[in-house]
C-alpha positions in Angstrom: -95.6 129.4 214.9 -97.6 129.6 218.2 -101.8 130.2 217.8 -104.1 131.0 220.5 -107.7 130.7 220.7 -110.6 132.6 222.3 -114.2 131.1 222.2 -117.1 132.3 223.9 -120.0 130.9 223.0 -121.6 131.9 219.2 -117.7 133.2 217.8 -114.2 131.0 217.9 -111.3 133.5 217.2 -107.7 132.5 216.1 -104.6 134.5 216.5 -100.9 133.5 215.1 -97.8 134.4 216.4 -94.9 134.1 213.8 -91.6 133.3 214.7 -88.6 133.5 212.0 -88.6 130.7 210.6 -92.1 131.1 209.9 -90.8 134.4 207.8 -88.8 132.5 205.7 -91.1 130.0 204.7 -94.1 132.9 204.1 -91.3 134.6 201.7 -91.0 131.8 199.4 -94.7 131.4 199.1 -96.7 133.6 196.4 -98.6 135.1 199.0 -98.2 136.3 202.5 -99.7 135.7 206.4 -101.2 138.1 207.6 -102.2 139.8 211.2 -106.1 139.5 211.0 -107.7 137.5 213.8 -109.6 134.7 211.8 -113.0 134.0 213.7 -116.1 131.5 212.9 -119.6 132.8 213.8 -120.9 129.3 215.1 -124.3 128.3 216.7 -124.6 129.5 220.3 -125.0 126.1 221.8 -122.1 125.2 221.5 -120.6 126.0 224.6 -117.1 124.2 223.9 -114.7 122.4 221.1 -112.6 119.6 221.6 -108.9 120.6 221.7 -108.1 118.5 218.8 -111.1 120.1 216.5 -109.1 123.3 217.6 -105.9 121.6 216.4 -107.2 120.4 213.4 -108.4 123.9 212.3 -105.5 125.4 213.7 -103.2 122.9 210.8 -105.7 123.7 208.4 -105.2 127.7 208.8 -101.4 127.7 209.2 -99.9 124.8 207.3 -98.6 126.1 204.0 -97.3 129.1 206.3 -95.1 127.3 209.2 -91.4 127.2 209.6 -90.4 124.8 212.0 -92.5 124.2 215.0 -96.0 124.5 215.6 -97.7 125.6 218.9 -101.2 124.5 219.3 -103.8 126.4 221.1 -104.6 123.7 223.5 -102.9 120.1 224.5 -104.4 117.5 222.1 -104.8 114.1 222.8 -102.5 111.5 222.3 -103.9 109.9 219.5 -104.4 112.9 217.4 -101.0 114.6 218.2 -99.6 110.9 216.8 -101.4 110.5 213.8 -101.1 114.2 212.7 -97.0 114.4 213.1 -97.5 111.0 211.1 -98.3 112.7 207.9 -96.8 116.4 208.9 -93.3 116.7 207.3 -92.0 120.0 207.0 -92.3 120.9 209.9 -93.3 119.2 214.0 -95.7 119.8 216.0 -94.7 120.5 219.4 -95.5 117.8 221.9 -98.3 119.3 224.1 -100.4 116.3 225.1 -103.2 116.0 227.7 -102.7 111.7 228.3 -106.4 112.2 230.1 -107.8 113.5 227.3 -110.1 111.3 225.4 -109.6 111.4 221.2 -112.9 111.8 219.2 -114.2 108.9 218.2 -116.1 107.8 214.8 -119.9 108.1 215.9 -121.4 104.9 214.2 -124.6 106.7 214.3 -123.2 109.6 212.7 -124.6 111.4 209.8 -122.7 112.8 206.5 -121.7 116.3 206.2 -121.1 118.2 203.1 -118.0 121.6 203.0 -120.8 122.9 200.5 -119.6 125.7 198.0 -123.2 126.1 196.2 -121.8 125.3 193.1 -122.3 122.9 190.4 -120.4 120.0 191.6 -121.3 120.9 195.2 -124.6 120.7 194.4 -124.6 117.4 192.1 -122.8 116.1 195.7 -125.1 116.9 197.7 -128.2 114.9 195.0 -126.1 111.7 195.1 -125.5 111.7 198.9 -128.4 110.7 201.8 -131.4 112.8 202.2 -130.3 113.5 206.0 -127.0 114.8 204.9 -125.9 118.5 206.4 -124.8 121.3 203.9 -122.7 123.4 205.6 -121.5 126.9 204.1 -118.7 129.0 205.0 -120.1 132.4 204.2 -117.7 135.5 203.6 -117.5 139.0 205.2 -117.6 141.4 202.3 -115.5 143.6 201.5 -115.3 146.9 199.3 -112.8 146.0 197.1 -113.9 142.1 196.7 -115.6 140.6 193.9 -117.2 138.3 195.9 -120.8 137.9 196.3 -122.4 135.3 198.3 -126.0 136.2 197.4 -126.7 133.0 194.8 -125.1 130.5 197.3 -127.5 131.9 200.3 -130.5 132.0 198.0 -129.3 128.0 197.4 -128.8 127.6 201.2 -132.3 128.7 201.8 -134.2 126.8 198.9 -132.5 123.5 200.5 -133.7 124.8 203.9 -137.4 124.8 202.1 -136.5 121.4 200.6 -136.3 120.2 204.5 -132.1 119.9 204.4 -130.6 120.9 207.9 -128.6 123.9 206.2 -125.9 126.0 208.2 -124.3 128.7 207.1 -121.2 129.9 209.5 -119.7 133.3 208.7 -115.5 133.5 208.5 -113.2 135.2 207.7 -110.6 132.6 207.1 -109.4 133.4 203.4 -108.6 136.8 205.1 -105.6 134.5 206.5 -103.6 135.7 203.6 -102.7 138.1 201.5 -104.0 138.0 198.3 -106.8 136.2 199.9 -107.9 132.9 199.5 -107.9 129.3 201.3 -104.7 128.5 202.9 -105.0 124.9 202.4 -106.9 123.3 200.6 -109.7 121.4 202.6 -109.7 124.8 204.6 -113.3 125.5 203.5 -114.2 122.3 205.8 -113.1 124.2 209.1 -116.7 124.9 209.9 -117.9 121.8 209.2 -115.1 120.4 211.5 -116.1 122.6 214.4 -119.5 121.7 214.4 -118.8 117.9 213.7 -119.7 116.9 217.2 -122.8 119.2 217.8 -124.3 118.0 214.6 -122.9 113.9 215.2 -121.0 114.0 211.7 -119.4 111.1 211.0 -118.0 112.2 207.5 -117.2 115.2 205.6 -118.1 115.3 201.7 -116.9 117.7 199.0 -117.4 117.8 195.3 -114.7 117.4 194.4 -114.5 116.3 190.4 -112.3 114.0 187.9 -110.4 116.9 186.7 -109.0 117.7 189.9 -108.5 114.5 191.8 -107.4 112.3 188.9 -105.4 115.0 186.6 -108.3 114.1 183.9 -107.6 117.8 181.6 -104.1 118.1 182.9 -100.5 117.0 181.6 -101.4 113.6 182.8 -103.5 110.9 184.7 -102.4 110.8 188.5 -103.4 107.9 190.6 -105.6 109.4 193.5 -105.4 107.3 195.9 -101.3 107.2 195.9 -101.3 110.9 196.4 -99.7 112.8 199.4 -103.4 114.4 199.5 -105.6 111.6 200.6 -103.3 110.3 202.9 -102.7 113.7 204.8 -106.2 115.2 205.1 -107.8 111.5 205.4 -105.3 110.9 208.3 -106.0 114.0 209.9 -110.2 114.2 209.3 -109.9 110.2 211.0 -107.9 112.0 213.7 -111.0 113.9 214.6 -113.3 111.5 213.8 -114.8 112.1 210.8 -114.0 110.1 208.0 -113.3 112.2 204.8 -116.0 111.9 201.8 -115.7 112.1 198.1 -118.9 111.1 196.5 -118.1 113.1 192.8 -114.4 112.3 192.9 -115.1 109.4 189.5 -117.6 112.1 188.4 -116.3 114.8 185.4 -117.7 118.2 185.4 -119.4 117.2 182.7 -121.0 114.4 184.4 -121.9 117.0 187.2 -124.0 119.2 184.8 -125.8 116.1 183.2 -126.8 115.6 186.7 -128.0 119.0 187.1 -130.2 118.6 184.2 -131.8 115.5 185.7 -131.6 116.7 189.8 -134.1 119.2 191.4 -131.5 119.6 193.8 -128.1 119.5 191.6 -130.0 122.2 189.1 -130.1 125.0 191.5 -125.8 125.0 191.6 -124.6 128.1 190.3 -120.7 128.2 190.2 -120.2 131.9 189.9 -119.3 133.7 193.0 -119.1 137.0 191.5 -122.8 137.0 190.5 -126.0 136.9 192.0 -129.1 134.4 192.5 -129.6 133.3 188.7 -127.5 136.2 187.1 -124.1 135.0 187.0 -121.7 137.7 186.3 -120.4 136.2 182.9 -117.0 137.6 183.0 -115.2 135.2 185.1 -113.7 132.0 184.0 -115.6 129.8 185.8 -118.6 131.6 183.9 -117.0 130.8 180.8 -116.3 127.1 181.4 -119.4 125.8 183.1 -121.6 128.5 180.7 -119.6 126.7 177.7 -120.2 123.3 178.5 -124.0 124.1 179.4 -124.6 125.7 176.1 -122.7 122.8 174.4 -124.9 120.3 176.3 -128.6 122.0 175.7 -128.0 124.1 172.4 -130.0 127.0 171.4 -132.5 125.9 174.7 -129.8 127.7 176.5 -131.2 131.0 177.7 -134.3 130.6 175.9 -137.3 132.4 177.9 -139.6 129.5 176.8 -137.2 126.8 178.2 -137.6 125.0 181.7 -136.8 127.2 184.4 -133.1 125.4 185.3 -132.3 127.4 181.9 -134.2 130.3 181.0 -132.2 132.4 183.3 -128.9 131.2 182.0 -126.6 133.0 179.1 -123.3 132.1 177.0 -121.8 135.1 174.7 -118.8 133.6 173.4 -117.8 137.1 171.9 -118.8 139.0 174.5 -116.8 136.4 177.3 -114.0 136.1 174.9 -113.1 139.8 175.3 -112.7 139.4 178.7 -109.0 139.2 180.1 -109.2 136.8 182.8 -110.8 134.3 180.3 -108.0 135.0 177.4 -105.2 134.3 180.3 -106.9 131.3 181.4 -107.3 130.2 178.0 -103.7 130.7 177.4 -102.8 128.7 179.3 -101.0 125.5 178.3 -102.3 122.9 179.0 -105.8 125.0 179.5 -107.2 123.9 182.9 -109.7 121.5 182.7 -108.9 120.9 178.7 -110.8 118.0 178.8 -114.2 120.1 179.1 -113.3 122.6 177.3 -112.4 120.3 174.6 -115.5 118.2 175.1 -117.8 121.6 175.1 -116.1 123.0 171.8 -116.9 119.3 170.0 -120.5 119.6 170.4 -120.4 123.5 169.0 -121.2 124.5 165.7 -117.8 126.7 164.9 -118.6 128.3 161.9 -121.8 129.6 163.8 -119.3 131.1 166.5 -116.0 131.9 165.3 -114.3 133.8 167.9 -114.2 130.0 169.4 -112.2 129.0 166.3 -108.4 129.9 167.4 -108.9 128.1 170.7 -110.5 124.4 169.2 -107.1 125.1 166.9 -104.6 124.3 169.5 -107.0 121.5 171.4 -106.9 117.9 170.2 -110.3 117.8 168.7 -110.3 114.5 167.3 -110.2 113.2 171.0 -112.8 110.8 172.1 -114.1 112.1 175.4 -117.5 110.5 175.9 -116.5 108.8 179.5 -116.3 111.9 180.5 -120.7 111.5 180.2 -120.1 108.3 182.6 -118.9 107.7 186.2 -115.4 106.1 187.0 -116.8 104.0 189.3 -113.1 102.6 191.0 -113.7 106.2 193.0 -116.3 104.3 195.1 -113.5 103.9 197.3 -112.9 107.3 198.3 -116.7 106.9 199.9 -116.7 105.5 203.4 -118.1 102.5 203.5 -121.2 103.2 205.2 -122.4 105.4 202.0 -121.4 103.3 199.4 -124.3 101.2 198.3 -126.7 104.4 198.7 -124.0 106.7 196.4 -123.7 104.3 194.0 -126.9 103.4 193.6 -128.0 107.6 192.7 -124.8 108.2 190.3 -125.9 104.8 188.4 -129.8 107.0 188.5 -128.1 109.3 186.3 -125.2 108.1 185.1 -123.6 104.5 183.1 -120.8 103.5 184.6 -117.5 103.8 182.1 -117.2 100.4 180.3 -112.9 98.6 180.5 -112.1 100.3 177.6 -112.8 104.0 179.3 -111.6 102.6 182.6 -108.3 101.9 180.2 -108.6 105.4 178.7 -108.7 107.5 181.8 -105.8 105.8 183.2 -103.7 106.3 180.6 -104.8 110.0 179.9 -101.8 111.6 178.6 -101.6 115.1 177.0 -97.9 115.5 176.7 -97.6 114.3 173.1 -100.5 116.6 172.1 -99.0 119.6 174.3 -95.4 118.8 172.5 -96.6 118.4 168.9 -95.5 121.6 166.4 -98.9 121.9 165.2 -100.2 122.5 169.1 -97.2 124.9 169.7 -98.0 126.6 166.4 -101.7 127.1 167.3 -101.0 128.4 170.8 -98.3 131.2 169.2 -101.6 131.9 166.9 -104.2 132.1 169.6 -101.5 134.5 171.5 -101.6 136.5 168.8 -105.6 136.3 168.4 -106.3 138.1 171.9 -103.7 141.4 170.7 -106.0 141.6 167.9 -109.2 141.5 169.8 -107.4 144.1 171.9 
């Protein structure tokens, strides 16, 4: 794979060249490379990018899609060409090196940035972090025949702007990388944040990322974060640029998130649905149905009510309505259910003979599961927080969160769904539920 740049100042563009090898790696992958020119609208004062900023994005774009080799656009510096064929495997990066070229160091009187998505756990990020943090949002071309609509996160982006955050929003095209689209990698959505790490002295990027996903919480079973081949390759390679990578909501559930946003001016304007607009979410997508689910679990019949504080008059949950949807009946199929955990949690605190429809899926969940850490903050995951932060992150989870006792410490490391998934009863209730959505059909 070889990639070549063009930059003038205001637009970065990024061209791939694949090679054969590269073809036989794209053929065993779900989804394909394609030919488009990927390009970032950035501010025009930036007048030029360090070469390993260009690497990094360059990694970040092409990884999950290169054979053997990879050309970068421009020599690197010795340090970063070191530490990223440290924790690159599958493939090497060929030596181009420029030995006068300086590495970027950690600026000690750097600020945090935040990849931010305008979502829920985004936003509940961007409440527990320092008031001089940066949200930066990669916004999306649109296209005809996307769902996509970026309307709710821009109307977000411009209430923090009012709120006196330093907001940028860079447009990309980068999920146009591949076919179907979508991030290549996934810390891709931090390329603009990357790029303009040096104009804005970052010296961290943050995501929200939650529980679920970092620790397995909701999946087959509990994975030790800090072991995994993901910290160690995308914290490597962020230190190789120097930015330190940032994971203030990483002991944080989802639900934890939206108890935040109950509690946070700033975490209650997150609205996960990017098919929607600014306060009408499209309620057909599954992401609708899980965070709508566990909001309406949370606040009861407040939910939607006209009379109710403005965080919630706008929002909506139809089980009956959502549950005819097909996207939500696959998801919900799906075994284990992504995220169980929530949905679990959400359909505990539901009255079920009041909404039926929700019956056949509480069936094949373990109901009698005690999930109230998920209402509390793991708080081991203060380590995933540079140093510099960790006091001040701390300090605003513990404003609106307890931290999990040794007993819920115990439980989350020994989450384990397997007997549940394996049980007849389970198998029995997912055969039934199967056979729920032909019916509805």
């Amino acid at each position: 794979m070889k990639s070549r740049f063009d930059f003038v100042p205001g637009r970065l563009e990024i061209n791939f060249e694949r090679d054969s090898k590269d073809e036989e790696m794209i053929e065993a992958r779900r989804y394909s490379m394609t030919d488009t020119p990927i390009y970032f609208d950035l501010p025009e004062e930036i007048s030029e990018i360090h070469p390993d900023l260009l690497g990094l994005t360059t990694i970040l774009l092409c990884n999950q899609f290169t054979g053997e080799n990879l050309q970068l656009p421009r020599p690197v510096s010795r340090l970063f060409y070191e530490m990223a064929s440290g924790v690159i495997s599958r493939y090497k990066l060929v030596e181009d090196v420029d030995e006068d070229l300086e590495p970027i160091e950690l600026n000690p009187n750097g600020r945090p940035g935040l990849s931010f998505s305008g979502g829920a756990d985004s936003a509940a990020a961007l409440a527990i972090m320092p008031a001089r943090t940066v949200p930066v949002f990669m916004n999306r071309p649109l296209r005809q025949e996307s769902l996509y609509d970026s309307d709710a996160p821009l109307e977000i982006c411009r209430i923090l702007a009012e709120y006196g955050y330093e907001v940028f929003v860079i447009n990309s095209n980068l999920e146009y990388i591949r076919n179907p689209p979508g991030f290549p990698t996934d810390l891709a959505n931090a390329i603009p944040c990357l790029l303009l790490s040096q104009y804005l002295e970052l010296d961290s990027i943050a995501f929200g990322t939650v529980l679920e996903s970092a620790y397995g919480i909701g999946h087959e079973h509990f994975i030790d974060y800090g072991n995994r081949s993901h910290w160690r390759f995308f914290g490597t390679l962020f230190s190789a640029v120097g930015v330190q990578l940032n994971l203030p909501t990483i002991g944080v559930s989802e639900v934890g998130t939206a108890m935040i946003g109950t509690k946070s001016p700033i975490a209650s304007l997150g609205q996960s649905c990017i098919r929607g607009t600014w306060k009408n979410p499209c309620n057909h997508c599954w992401k609708c149905f899980r965070k709508e689910l566990l909001g309406f679990s949370i606040y009861g019949d407040s939910y939607g009510d006209s009379d109710a504080q403005d965080s919630l008059s706008w929002r909506y949950f139809d089980p009956e309505e959502m549950l005819s949807v097909n996207e939500v009946q696959v998801r919900l199929s799906a075994f284990p259910i992504s995220h169980e955990n929530v949905i679990t949690y959400s359909l505990q605190r539901i009255d079920l003979e009041g909404h039926p429809s929700l019956g056949p899926i509480a069936s094949k969940l373990n109901m009698d599961m005690n999930l109230s850490f998920l209402e509390k903050w793991f708080s081991d995951s203060i380590e995933f927080v540079p140093d510099k932060y960790r006091n001040y992150v701390r300090s605003k989870i513990l404003d609106f969160l307890e931290p999990t006792t040794y007993e819920e410490e115990v439980a989350i490391r020994s989450w384990d769904l397997n007997p549940h998934l394996e049980s007849i009863r389970t198998i029995r209730a997912q055969d039934r539920l199967l056979s729920y959505w032909q019916d509805l059909s």
